[in-house]
C-alpha positions as CSV (number, residue, x, y, z in Angstrom):
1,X,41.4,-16.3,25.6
2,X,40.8,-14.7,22.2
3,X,40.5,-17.1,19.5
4,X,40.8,-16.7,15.8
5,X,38.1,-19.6,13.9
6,X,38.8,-19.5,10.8
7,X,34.8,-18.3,9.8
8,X,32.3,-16.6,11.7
9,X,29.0,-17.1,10.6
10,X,26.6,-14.1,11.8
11,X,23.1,-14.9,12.5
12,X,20.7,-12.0,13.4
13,X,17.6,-13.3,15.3
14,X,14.3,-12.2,15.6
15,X,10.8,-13.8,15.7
16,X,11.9,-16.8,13.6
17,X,10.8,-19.4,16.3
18,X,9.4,-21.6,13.4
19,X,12.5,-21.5,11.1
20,X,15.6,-21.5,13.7
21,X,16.3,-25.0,14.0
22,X,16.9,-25.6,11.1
23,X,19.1,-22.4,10.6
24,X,20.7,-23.8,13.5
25,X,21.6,-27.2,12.8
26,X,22.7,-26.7,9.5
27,X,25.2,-24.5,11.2
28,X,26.3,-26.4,14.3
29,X,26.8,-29.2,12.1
30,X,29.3,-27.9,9.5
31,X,32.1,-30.3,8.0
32,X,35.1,-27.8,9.1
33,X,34.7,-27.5,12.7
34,X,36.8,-24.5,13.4
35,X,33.8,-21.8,13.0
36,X,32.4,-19.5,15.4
37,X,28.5,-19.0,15.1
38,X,27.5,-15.3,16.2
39,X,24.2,-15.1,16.9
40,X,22.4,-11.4,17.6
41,X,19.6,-11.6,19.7
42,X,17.7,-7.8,17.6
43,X,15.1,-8.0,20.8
44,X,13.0,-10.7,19.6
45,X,9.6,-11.5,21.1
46,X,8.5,-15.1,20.8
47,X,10.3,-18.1,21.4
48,X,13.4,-17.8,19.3
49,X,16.1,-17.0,22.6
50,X,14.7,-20.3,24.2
51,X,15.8,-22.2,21.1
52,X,18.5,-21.0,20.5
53,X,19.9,-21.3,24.2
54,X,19.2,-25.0,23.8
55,X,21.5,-25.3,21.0
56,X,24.2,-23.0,23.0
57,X,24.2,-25.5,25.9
58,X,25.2,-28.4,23.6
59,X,28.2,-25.7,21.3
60,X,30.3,-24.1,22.9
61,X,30.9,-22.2,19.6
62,X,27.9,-20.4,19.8
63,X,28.2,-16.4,20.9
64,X,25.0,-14.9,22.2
65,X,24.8,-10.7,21.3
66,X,21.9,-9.0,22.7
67,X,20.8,-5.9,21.6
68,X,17.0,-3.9,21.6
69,X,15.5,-4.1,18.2
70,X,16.6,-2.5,15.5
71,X,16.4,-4.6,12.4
72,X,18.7,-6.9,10.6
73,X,21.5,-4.1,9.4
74,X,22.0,-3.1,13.0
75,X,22.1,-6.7,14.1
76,X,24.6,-7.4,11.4
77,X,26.4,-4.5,12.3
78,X,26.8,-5.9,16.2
79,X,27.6,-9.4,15.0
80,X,30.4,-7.9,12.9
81,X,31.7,-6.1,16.1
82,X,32.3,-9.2,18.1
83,X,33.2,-11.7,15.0
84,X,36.7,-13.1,14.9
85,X,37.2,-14.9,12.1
86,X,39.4,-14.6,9.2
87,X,36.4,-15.2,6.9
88,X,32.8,-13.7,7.8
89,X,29.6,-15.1,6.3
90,X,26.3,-13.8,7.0
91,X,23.3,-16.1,7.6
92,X,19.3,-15.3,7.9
93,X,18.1,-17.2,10.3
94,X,15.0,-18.4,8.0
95,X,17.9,-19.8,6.1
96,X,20.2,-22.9,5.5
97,X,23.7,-23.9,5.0
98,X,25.0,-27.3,3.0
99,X,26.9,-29.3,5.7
100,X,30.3,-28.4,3.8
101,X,29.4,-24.9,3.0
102,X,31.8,-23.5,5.3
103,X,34.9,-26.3,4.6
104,X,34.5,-25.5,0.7
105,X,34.2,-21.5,1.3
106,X,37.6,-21.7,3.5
107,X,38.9,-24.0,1.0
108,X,38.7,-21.4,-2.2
109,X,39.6,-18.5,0.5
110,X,42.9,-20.4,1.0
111,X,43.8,-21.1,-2.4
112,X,43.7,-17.8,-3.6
113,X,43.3,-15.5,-0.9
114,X,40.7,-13.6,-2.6
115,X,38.6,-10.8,-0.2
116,X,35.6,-11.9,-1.3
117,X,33.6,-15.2,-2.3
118,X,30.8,-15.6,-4.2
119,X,28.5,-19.2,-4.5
120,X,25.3,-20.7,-5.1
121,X,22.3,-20.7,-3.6
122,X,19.1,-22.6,-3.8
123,X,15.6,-21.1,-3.3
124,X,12.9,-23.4,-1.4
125,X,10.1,-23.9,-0.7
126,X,9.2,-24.6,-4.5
127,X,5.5,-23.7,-3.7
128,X,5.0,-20.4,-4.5
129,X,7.4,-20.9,-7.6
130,X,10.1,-18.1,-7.0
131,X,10.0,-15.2,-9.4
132,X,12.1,-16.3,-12.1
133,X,14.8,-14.0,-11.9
134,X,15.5,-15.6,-8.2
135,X,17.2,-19.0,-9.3
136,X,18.9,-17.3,-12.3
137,X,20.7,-14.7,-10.3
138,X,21.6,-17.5,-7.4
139,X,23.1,-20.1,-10.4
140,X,26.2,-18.4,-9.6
141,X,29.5,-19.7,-12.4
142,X,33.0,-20.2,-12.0
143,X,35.2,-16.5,-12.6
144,X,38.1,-15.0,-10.5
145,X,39.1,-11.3,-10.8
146,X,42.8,-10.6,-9.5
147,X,41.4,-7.2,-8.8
148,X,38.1,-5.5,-9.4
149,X,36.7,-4.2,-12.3
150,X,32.9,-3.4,-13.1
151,X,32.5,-6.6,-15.0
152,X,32.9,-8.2,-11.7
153,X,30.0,-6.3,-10.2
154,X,27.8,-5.3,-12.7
155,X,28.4,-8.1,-15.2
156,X,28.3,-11.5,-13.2
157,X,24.9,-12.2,-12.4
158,X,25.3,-13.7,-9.0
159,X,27.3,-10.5,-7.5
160,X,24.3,-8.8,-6.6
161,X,21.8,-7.8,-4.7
162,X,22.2,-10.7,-1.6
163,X,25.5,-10.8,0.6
164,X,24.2,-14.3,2.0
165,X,25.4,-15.9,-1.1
166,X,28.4,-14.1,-0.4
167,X,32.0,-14.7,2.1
168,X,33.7,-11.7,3.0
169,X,37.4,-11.3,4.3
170,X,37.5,-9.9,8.1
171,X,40.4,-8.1,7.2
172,X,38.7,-6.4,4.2
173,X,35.9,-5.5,6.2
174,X,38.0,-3.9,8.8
175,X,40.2,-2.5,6.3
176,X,37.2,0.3,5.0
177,X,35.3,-0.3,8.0
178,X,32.6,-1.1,6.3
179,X,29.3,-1.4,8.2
180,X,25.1,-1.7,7.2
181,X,23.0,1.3,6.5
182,X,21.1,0.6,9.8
183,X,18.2,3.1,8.6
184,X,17.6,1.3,5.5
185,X,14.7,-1.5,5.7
186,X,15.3,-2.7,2.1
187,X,18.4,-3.1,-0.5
188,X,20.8,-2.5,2.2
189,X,22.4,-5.4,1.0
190,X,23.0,-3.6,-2.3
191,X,24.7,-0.3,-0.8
192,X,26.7,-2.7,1.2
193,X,28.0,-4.6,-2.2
194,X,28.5,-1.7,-4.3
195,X,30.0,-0.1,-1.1
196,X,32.7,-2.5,-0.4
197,X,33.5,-4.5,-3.8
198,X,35.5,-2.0,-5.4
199,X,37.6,-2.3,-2.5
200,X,38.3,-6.1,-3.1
201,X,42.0,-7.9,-3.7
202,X,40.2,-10.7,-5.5
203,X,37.1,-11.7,-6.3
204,X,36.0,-15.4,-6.5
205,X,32.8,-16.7,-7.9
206,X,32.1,-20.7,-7.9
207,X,29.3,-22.8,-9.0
208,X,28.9,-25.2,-5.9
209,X,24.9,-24.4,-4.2
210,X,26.5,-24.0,-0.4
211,X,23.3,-21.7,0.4
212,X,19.6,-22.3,0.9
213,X,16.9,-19.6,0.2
214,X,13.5,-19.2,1.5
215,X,12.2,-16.2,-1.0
216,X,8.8,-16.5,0.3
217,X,7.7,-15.8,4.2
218,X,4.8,-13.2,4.4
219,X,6.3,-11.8,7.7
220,X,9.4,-10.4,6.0
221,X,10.1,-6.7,4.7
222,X,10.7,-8.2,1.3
223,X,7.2,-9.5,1.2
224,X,5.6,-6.4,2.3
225,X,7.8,-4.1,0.2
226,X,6.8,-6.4,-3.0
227,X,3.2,-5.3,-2.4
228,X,3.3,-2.0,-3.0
229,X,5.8,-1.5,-5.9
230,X,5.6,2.1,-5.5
231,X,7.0,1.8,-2.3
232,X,9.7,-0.3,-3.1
233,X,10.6,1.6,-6.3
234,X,11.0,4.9,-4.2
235,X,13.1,3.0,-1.9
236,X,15.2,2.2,-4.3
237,X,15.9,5.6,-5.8
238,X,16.9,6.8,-2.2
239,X,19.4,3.6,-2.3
240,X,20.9,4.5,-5.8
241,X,21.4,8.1,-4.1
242,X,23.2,6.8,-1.1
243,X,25.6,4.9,-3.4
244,X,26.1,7.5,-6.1
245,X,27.1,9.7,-3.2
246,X,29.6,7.1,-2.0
247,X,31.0,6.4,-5.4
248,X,31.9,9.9,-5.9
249,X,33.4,10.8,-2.7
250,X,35.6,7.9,-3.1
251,X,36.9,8.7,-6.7
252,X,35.0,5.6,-7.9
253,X,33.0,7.7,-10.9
254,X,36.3,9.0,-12.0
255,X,37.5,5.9,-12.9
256,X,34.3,3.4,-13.7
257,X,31.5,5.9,-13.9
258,X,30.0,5.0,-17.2
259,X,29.7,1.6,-16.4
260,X,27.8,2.9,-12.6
261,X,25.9,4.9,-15.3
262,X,24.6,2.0,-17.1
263,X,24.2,0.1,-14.1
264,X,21.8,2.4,-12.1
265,X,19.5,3.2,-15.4
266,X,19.4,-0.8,-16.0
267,X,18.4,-1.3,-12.0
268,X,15.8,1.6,-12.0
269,X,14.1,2.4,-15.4
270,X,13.0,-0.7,-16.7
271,X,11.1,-1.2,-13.1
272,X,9.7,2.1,-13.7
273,X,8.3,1.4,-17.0
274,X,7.5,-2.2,-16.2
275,X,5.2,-1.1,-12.7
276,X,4.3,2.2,-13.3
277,X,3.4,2.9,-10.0
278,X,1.5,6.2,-9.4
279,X,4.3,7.8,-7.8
280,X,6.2,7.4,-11.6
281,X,6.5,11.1,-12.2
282,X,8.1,12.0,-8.9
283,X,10.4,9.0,-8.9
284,X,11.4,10.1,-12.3
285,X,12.4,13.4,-11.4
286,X,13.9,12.4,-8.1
287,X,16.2,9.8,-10.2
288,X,17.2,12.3,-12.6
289,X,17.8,15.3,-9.8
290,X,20.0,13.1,-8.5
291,X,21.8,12.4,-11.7
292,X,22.2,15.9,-11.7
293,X,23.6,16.5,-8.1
294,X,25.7,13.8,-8.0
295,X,27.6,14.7,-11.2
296,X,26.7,12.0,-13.0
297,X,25.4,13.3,-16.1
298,X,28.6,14.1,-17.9
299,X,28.2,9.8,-18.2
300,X,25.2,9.8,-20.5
301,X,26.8,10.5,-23.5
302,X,29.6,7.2,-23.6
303,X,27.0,5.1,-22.7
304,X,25.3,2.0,-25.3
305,X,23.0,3.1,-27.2
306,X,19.9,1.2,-25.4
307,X,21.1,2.4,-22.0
308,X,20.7,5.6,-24.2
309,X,17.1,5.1,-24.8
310,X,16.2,4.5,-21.6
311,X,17.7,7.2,-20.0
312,X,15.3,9.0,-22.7
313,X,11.8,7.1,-21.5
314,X,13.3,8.1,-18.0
315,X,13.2,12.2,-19.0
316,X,9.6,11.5,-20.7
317,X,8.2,10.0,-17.5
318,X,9.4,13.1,-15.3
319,X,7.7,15.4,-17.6
């Protein structure tokens, strides 16, 4: 029989043996009841399938999805293939829920109806202190937008780069068909978000911390893609490139394109300046053929005046 829980909460799963309980039972023992808990088995190797099939035999609730490894925007991707709820969350599994995160998430979905959801999140353990930018972009404040506009995106602090601290509308998702770049290791949460937020009928932000984060485990492709900035800054070009593409073959530059503008210099040059990574030259002149190819240099001239300047530093770099 199919049945319709009013959230699925999608887990992907692999080699988090340590972590999973706790994942789990923050899950299992959510305040609104009616959830379905879609957990993707992305091949892992240790004992992670033996815990979790010890939570499955005690909740019904739980769905199993195996799949070979592939990382965790394919194992999103298969969790959103078999998810059924009206409202889809996604979950690390190194992660943790408040017991009523999913009761007050359904609670603001039914009062305004709004595609997608935006809340707080904690960072733990406290030791390493988080990079200070972490808590101030997860202190997410009360704002609803009808319909989108770049403010909602670029402006609100807490709309980027995580979709964990974020609730998403099934139908909304189906609606674009909107799926993970599953050859992207890092920021695919970002092409996801600037893929399908403009495509939002309503936007709510608000302030109650439903969400726990664990910014620091050395075995994750954040950690290792933090150690070599060049790496990670390169990776982050390609990103911008992927969404510049997808912005203007949907008609989204026509319409909001200097704000875009001001958004991808922001994101990328004041990295660039602040790490200098050897590979700053080539970036550079990646970034700006890109600018170029993507017709997005007819924006440079109605932007501020300091996004101005650093669109500036950026041509000095790439010469």
């Amino acid at each position: 029989m199919e049945r319709n829980p009013k959230i699925s909460v999608i887990i992907p799963i692999y080699n988090v043996e340590s972590y999973l309980s706790r994942c789990l039972t923050s899950v299992v023992k959510q305040t609104l009841y009616d959830i379905e808990i879609v957990c993707v088995n992305d091949g892992t190797t240790d004992g992670s399938l033996d815990v979790l099939k010890a939570y499955m035999e005690r909740d019904s609730r739980i769905v199993l999805v195996d799949k070979n490894n592939g990382g965790i925007s394919s194992a999103r991707n298969a969790g959103l293939d078999h998810a059924q709820g009206n409202v889809i969350i996604f979950l690390d599994s190194d992660d943790y829920l408040e017991l009523n995160a999913c009761e007050r998430i359904y609670e603001e979905y039914i009062s305004h109806y709004a595609d997608i959801i935006i809340f707080g999140s904690k960072p733990f353990p406290e030791i390493p202190e988080p990079e200070e930018w972490v808590p101030w972009k997860l202190d997410c404040e009360w704002a609803y937008y009808p319909e989108f506009v770049p403010y909602s995106l670029f402006g609100e602090r807490s709309a980027t780069p995580f979709v964990w601290n974020h609730a998403f509308a099934r139908k909304l998702i189906e609606r674009g068909h909107f799926r993970f770049e599953e050859n992207i290791s890092l920021g695919e949460d970002m092409i996801f978000l600037l893929e399908i937020v403009p495509r939002a009928k309503g936007i709510q932000f608000i302030g109650d911390k439903l969400h726990h984060y664990r910014c620091f485990r050395p075995q994750s492709s954040m950690y290792r893609y933090n150690a070599d900035k060049g790496k990670k800054l390169g990776q982050h070009v390609k990103n911008v490139r992927i969404i510049s593409e997808y912005w203007r073959d949907n008609g989204y530059l026509k319409r909001w394109g200097v704000q875009y503008f001001e958004w991808m210099i922001d994101f990328l040059v004041l990295d660039l300046i602040q790490f200098h990574p050897q590979n700053q030259k080539e970036l550079a002149r990646e970034l700006l053929r890109d600018i170029d190819e993507c017709g997005l240099k007819e924006y440079k001239k109605k932007v501020r005046f300091e996004t101005w300047e650093k669109y500036r530093k950026l041509e000095k770099m790439a010469k």
